[in-house]
C-alpha positions as CSV (number, residue, x, y, z in Angstrom):
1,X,4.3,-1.8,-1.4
2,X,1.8,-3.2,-4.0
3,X,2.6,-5.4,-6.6
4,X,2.7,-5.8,-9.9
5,X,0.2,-7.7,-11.7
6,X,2.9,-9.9,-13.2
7,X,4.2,-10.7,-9.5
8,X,0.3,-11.4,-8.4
9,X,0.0,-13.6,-11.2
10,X,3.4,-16.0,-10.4
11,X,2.6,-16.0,-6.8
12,X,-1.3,-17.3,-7.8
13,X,-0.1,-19.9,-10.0
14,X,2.5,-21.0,-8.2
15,X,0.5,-21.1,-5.2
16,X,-2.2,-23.6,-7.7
17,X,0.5,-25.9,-9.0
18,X,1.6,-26.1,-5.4
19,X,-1.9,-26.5,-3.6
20,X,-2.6,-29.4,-6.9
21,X,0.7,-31.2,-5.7
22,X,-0.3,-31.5,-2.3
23,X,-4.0,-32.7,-3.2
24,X,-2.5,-35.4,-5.6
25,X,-0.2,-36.7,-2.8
26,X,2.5,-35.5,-4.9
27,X,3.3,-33.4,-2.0
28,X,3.5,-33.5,1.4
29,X,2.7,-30.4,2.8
30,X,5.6,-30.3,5.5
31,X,7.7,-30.1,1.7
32,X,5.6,-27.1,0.9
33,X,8.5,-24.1,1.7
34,X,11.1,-25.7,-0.5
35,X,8.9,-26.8,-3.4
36,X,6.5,-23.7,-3.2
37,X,9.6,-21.4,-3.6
38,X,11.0,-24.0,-6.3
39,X,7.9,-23.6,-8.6
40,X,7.9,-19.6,-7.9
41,X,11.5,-19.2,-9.2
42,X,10.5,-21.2,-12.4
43,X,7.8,-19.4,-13.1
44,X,9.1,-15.9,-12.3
45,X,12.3,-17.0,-14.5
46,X,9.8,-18.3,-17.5
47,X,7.2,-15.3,-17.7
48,X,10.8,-12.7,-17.3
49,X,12.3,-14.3,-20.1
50,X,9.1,-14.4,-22.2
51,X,8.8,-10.3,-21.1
52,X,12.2,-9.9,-22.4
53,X,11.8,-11.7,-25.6
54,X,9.0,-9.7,-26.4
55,X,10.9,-6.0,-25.8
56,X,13.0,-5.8,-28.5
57,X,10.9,-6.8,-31.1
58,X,7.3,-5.4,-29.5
């Protein structure tokens, strides 16, 4: 199953902001599974709405 460019996108940034976290000491990297999926639902959730804000008036 291939996916979208959207999807490719949120999973590559999400993976950065993640990756940046853990470099900074932000993160530990046995926290990575919880926050990784954390970040992934914001972002999916942010770029979705945007997508549906811009449908109706395109």
């Amino acid at each position: 199953m291939k996916k979208s460019s959207t999807e490719e996108q949120v999973l590559r940034a999400s993976k950065e902001i993640t990756v940046k976290f853990i470099e900074t000491g932000r993160l530990s990297p046995t926290g990575f599974e919880k926050t990784f999926k954390s970040i992934y639902q914001a972002i999916d959730e942010t770029v979705r709405g945007a997508q549906t804000q811009e449908k109706p008036g395109q």
